[in-house]
C-alpha positions in Angstrom: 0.0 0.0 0.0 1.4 3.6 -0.9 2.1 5.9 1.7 -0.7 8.0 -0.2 -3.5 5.8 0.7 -1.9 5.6 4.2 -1.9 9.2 4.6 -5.5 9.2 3.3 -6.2 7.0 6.1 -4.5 8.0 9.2 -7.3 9.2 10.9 -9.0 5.9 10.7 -6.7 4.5 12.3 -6.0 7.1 14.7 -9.6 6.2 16.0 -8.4 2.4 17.3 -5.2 4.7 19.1 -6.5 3.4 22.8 -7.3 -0.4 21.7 -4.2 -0.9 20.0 -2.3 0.4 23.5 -4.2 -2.2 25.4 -3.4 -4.5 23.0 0.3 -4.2 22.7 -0.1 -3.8 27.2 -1.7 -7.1 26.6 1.1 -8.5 24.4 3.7 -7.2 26.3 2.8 -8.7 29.2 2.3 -12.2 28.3 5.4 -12.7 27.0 7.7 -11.3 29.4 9.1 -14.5 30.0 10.1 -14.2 26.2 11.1 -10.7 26.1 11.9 -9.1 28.9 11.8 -5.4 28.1 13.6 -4.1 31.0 17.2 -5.7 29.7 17.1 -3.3 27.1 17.5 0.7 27.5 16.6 2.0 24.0 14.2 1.1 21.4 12.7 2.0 17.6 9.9 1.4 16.7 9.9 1.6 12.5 6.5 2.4 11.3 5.1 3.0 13.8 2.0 4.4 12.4 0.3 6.5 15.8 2.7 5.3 18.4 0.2 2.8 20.3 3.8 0.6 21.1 5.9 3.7 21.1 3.7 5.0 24.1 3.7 1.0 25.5 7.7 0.5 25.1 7.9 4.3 26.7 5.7 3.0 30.1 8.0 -0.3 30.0 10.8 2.6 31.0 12.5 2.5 27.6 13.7 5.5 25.6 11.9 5.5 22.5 12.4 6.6 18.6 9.4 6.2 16.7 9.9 6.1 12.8 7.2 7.2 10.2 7.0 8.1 6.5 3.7 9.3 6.7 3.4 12.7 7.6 -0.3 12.6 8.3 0.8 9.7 11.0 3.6 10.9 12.5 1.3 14.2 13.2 -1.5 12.1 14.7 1.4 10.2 16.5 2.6 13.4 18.1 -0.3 14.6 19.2 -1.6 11.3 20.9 1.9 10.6 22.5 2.9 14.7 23.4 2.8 13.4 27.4 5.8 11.0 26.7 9.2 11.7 26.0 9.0 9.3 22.7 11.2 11.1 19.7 8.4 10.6 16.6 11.2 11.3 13.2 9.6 11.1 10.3 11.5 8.8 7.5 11.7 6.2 5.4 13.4 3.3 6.8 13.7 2.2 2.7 15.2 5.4 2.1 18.2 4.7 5.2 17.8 5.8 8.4 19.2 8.9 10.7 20.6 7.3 12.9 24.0 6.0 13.5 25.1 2.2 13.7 24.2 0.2 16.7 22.2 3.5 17.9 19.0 1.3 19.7 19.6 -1.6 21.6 16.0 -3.4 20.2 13.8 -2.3 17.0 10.9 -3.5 16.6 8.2 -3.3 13.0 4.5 -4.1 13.7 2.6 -5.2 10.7 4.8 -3.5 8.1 6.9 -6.4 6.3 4.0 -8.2 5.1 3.3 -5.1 2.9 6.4 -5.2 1.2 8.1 -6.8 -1.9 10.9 -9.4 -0.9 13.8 -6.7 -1.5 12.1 -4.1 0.4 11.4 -6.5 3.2 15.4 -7.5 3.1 16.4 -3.7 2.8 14.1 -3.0 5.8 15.8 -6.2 8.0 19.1 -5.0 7.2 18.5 -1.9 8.0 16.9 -2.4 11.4 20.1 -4.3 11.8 22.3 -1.9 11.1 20.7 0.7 13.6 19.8 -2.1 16.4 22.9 -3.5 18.9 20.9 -6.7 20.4 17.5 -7.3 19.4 15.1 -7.2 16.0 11.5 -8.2 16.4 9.7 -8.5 13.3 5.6 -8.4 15.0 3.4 -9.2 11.8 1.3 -12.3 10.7 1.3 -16.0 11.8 0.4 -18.7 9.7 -3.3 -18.9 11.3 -5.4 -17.0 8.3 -9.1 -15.6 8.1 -10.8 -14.6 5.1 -11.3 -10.7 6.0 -7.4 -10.9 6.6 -6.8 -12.4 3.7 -9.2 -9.8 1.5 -7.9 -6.9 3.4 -4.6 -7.4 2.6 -5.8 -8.7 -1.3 -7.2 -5.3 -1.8 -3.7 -3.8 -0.6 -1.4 -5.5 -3.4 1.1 -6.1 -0.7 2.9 -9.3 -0.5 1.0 -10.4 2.6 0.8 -14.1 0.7 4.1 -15.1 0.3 5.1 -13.1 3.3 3.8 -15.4 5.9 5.5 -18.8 4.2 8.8 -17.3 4.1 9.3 -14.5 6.8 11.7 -17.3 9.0 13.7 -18.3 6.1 14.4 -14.6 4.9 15.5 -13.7 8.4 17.6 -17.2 9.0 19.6 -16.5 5.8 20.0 -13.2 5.9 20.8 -13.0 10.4 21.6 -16.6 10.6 18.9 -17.1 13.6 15.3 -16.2 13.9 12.9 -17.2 16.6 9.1 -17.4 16.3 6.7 -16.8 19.2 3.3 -16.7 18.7 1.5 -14.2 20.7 -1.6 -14.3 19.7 -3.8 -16.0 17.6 -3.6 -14.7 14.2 0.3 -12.9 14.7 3.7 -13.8 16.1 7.1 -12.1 17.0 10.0 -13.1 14.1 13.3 -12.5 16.4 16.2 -12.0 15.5 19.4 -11.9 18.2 22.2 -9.7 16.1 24.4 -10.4 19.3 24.5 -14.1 17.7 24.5 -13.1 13.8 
């Protein structure tokens, strides 16, 4: 989908702001055992659409960058998240980012991969990598499929298909590890431990 139509409908998604913050709460907290925030100092969040994680990573005590191309969503973003100390930059993680190597100690990409082409997707892994000293959590779709997913992301032209059949394999080759934890029904968490790449 082209950052057009997502700037077309930021505002839409602005409205599910408070239900995606519970959600990620939810998340979050379910799978400390998996990921236990509080090893980890720094954190971006790429695409991050209206901060819901952003403001979630920031009440885990993290210092957060939030990334956005969309201007409409970064201002939505801003405005929702102006009581926390999250940074919200707008660019194009495609495009390189502004920050140096090894800035962030985690990064983190909720439902963005599965809209890309294959060579985006790697430019956006290795690109995470490059800004991201221990941790990369790609946060997108599981195997476990429903038909308005499916049509949804039809109607997009992403590569949402193919995505979910080979998300582990393009991490493995390109980081040489990836971990899968489901963590909820429909979506899982595609690690990747740069410490061990």
């Amino acid at each position: 989908m082209s950052n057009g139509v997502f700037h077309t409908i930021a505002p839409i998604y602005g409205l599910f702001y408070n239900k995606q913050v519970r959600h990620y709460r939810k998340i979050l907290e379910e799978n400390r055992d998996f990921l236990d925030l509080s090893e980890y100092t720094s954190a971006v969040d790429i695409g991050f659409g209206t901060g819901a994680l952003c403001r979630v990573l920031d009440e885990n005590g993290l210092r957060v960058t939030g990334v956005e191309p969309v201007q409409r969503m970064l201002h939505i973003a801003r405005r929702k998240n102006s009581d926390i100390q999250a940074d919200c930059v707008m660019a194009d993680v495609l495009e390189g980012l502004p920050f140096e190597d090894k800035t962030f100690d985690i990064s983190i990409s909720s439902y963005v991969a599965h809209g890309m082409k294959k060579e985006d997707r790697l430019g956006m892994y290795r690109e995470m990598a490059r800004v991201t000293k221990k941790r990369m959590i790609i946060y997108d779709y599981n195997q476990e499929r429903r038909l308005l997913n499916d049509f949804v992301e039809w109607l997009e032209g992403g590569d949402y298909f193919n995505f979910i059949k080979v998300v582990e394999d393009e991490l493995r080759k390109e980081f040489g590890n990836v971990r899968k934890r489901d963590v909820d029904k429909r979506a899982a968490w595609y690690v990747v431990d740069l410490e061990k790449s």
